[in-house]
C-alpha positions in Angstrom: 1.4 -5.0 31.4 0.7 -5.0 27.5 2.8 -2.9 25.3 -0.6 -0.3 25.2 -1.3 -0.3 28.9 2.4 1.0 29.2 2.2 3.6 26.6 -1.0 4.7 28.3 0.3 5.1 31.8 3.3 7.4 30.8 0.3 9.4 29.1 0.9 8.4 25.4 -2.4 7.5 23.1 -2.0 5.8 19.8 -3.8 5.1 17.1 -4.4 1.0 16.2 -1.1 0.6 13.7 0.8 3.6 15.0 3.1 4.7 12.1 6.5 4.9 12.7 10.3 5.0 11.1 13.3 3.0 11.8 15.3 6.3 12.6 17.3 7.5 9.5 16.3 9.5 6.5 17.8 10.5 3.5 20.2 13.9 3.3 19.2 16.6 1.5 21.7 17.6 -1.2 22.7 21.3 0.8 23.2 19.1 4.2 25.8 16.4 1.7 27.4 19.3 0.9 27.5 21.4 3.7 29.2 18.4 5.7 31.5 18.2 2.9 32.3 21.4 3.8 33.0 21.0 7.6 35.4 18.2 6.7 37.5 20.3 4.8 37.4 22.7 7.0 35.2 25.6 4.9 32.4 25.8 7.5 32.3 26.0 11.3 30.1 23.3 13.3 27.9 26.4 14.2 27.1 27.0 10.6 27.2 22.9 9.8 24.5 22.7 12.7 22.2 25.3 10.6 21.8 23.1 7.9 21.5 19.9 10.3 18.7 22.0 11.7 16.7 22.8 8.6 17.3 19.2 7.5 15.7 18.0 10.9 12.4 20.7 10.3 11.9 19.7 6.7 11.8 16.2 7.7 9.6 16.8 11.1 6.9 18.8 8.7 6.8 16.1 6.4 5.8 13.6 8.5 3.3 15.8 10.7 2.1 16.3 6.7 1.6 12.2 6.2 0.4 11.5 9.8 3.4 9.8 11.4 2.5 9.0 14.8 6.1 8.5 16.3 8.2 10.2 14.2 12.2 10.3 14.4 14.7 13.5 13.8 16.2 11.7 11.0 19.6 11.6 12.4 20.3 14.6 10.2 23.2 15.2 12.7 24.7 11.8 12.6 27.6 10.1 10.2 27.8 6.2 11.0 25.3 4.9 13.9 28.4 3.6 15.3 31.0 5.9 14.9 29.1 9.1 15.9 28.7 8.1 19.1 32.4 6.6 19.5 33.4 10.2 18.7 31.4 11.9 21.4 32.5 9.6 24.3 35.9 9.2 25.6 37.9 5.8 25.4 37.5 5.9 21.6 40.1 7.1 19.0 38.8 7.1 15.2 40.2 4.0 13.3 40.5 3.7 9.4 37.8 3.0 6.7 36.3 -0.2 7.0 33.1 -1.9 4.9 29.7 -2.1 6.4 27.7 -3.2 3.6 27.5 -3.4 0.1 29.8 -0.1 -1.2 29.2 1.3 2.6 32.3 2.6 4.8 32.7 3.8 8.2 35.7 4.7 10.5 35.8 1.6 12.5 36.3 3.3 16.1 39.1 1.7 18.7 38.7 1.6 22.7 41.9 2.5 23.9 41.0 3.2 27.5 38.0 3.2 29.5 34.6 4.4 28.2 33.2 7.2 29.6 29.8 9.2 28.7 30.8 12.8 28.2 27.3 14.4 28.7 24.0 13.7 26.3 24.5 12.9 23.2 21.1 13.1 21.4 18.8 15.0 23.9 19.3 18.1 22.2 18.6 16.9 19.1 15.5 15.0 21.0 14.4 18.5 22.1 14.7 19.8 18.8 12.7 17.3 16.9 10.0 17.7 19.7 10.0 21.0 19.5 8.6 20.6 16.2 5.3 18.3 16.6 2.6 17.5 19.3 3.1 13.7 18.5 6.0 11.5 20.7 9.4 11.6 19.2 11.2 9.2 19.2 14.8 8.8 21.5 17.5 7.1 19.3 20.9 5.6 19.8 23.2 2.4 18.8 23.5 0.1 22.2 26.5 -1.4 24.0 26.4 -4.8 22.2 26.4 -3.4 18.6 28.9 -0.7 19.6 31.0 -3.1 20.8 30.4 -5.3 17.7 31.7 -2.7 15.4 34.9 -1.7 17.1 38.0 -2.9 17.7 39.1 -3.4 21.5 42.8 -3.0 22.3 41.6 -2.1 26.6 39.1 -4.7 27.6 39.7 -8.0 28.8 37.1 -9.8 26.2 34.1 -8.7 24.3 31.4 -9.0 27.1 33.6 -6.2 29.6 33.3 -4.2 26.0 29.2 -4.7 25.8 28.4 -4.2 29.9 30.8 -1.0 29.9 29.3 0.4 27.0 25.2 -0.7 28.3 26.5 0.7 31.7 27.5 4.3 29.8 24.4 4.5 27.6 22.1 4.0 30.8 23.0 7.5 31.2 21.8 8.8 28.0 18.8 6.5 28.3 18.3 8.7 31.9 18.7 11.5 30.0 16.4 11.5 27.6 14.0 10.5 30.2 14.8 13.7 32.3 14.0 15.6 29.2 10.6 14.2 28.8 11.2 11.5 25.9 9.0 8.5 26.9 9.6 6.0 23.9 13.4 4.9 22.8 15.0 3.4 21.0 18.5 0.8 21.3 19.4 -0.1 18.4 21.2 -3.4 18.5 21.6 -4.4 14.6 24.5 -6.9 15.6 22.5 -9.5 17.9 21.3 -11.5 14.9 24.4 -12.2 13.8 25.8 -13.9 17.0 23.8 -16.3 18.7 26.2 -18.0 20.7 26.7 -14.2 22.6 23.0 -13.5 22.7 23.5 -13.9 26.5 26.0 -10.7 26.6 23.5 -8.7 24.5 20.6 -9.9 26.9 22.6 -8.7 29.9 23.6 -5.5 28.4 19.9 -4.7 27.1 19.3 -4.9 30.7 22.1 -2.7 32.4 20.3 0.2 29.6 16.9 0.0 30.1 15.8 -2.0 32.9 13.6 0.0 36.2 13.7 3.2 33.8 10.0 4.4 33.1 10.0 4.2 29.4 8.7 2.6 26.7 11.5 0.7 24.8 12.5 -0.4 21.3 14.8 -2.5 19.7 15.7 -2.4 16.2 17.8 -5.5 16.6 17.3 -8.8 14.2 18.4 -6.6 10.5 21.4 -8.8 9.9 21.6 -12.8 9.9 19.4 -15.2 10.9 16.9 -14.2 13.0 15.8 -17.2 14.1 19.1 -18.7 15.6 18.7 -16.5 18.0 14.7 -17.7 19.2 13.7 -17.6 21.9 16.1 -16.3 23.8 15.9 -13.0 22.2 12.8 -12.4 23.6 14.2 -11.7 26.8 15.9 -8.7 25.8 14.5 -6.0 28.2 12.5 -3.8 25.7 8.6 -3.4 24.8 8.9 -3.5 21.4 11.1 -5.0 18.2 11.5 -3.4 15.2 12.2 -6.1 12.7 12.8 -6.5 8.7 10.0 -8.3 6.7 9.7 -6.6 3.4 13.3 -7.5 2.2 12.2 -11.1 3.5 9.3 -11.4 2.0 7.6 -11.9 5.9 9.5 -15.4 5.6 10.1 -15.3 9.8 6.3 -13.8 10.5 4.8 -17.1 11.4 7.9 -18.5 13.1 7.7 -15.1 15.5 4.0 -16.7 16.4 5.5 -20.0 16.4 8.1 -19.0 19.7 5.0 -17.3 21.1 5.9 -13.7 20.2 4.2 -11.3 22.6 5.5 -8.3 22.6 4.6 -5.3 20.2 6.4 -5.4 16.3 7.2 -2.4 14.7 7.1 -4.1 11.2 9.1 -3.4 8.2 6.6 -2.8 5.3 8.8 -1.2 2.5 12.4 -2.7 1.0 14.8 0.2 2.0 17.3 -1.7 -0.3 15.6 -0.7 -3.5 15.6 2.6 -5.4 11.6 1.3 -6.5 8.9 3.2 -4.5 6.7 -0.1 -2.8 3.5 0.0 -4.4 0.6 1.3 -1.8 -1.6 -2.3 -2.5 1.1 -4.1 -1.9 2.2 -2.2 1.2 -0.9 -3.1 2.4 -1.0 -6.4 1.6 1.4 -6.9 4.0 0.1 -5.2 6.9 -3.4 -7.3 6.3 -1.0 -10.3 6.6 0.8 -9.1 9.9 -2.6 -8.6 11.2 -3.9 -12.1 10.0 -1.0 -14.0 11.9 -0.7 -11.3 15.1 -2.9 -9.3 16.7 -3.4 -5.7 15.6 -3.2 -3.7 18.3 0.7 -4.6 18.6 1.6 -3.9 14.8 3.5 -0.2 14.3 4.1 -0.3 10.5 7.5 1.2 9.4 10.2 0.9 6.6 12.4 -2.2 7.3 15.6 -0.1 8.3 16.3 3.1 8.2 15.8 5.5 4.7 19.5 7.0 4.7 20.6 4.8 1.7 17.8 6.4 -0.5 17.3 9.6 -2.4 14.4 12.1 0.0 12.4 11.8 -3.0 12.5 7.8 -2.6 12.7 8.6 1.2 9.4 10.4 0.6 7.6 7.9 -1.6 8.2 4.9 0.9 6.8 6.6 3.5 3.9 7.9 2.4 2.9 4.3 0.6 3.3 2.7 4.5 1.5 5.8 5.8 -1.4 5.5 2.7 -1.5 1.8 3.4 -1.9 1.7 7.1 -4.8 4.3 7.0 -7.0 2.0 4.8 -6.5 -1.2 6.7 -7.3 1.2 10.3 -10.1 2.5 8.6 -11.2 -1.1 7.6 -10.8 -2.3 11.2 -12.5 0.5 12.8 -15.4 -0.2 10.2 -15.9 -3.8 11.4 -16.1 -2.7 15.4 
């Protein structure tokens, strides 16, 4: 069963290209500030959750306004895609700053005992974001190979007991989400790239999540490294759909996906979310005419090539709407030739 025929069967109808986002946006300035304010202890979550809120709804309306057709909340609600979910599941005590990236930091969480899964920990902000739009939200959170990645053991045994307890615990959000009614999700797994000689652990824990759930899955997982150490194996990972970088790239790996006999569907980075310059619409669509020359169309979802939350809204903004102007003329240009 094709990526489409899945989608249809759990009742979901897409355009050809379906627009997407990676996950993140970009914080308004009140939000920044407002969290600035929880930290020191100014503001209560309850009012800190206001502003998440509004955040979330200005960002929902705007892409109902461009014609997203799977949009995301934003993560208006989230700090690090690592941390925030350390914090809201025992076995985790917060560890110090550490670099991510570039002039990034996070708390670098630490598993001190075993990892349990409190409760959900996005479905209300699933509900939320749904709430808001007639069009299929996206579910989104970081999965058990990643989460492991990113924090320091001091309980486990080895690395893999990290990654299967963690896939094992996140089943249960992935359940759910499902028992709230979200039919397309998303694991993000940033860290497989980066590891090839433990792709097996992240291949095993991909399954523990997802595997016999009735949902169409994602994985935003070959950001970092070298993709292609990681071919073909990757490909086994249990999910419907990758969500991968090319714009940053230059669509270097585009032909080597058809080259390992890539069948699955791509949500394809179209716009450099590691530049402060808006991607020109031509351009943005010069590279979605080239995804379609090399794969077929009905399995590209055009989308930034991570997600927006280093930029300003305004650049936020701009990016979107050139991938969302972009993928409208090459669709209408396809539907003209049937």
């Amino acid at each position: 069963m094709n990526g489409r025929e899945k989608l249809k069967r759990l009742g979901i109808e897409l355009p050809m290209l379906p627009i997407t986002a990676v996950g993140s946006y970009a914080k308004p300035e009140e939000l920044t500030k407002a969290r600035a304010k929880f930290v020191r202890g100014d503001i209560s979550s309850d009012e800190l959750r206001k502003y998440q809120e509004e955040a979330t709804a200005m960002w929902m309306g705007f892409q109902n306004e461009i014609g997203v057709d799977v949009p995301v909340d934003g993560e208006m609600y989230r700090t690090d895609m690592v941390e925030y979910f350390a914090e809201e599941m025992d076995g985790f005590e917060k560890g110090g700053w550490v670099r991510s990236y570039g002039n990034r930091y996070y708390r670098k969480p630490i598993i001190t005992s075993e990892i349990r899964w409190r409760g959900p920990i996005t479905v209300d902000w699933w509900k939320f974001a749904q709430s808001l739009t007639d069009k299929p939200v996206k579910g989104m959170f970081t999965g058990g190979y990643t989460t492991m990645d990113w924090s320091f053991n001091e309980h486990y045994p080895n690395r893999k007991a990290v990654a299967l307890a963690l896939a094992l615990e996140f089943r249960k959000e992935v359940e759910a989400l499902v028992e709230a009614g979200c039919k397309i999700i998303q694991v993000d797994e940033p860290a497989v790239s980066v590891r090839a000689d433990e792709i097996d652990i992240a291949i095993e824990a991909m399954q523990i999540t997802c595997e016999g759930i009735d949902a169409y899955f994602i994985t935003h997982a070959l950001e970092y490294g070298y993709p292609q150490t990681v071919f073909p194996d990757v490909l086994e990972l249990a999910v419907d759909n990758f969500d991968m970088e090319f714009a940053n790239s230059d669509f270097a790996f585009l032909e080597g996906l058809r080259d390992f006999g890539f069948d699955k569907d791509l949500s394809l980075g179209v716009v450099d979310v590691h530049t402060h310059v808006i991607d020109d619409t031509d351009e943005v669509e010069q590279r979605i005419r080239k995804a379609i020359d090399i794969l077929p169309a009905e399995t590209i979802w055009p989308d930034p090539d991570c997600g927006l939350k280093t930029r300003t809204v305004e650049e936020s903004m701009g990016k979107m709407r050139a991938i969302a102007e972009a993928t409208k003329r090459v669709r209408a240009d396809i539907s003209s030739r049937v």
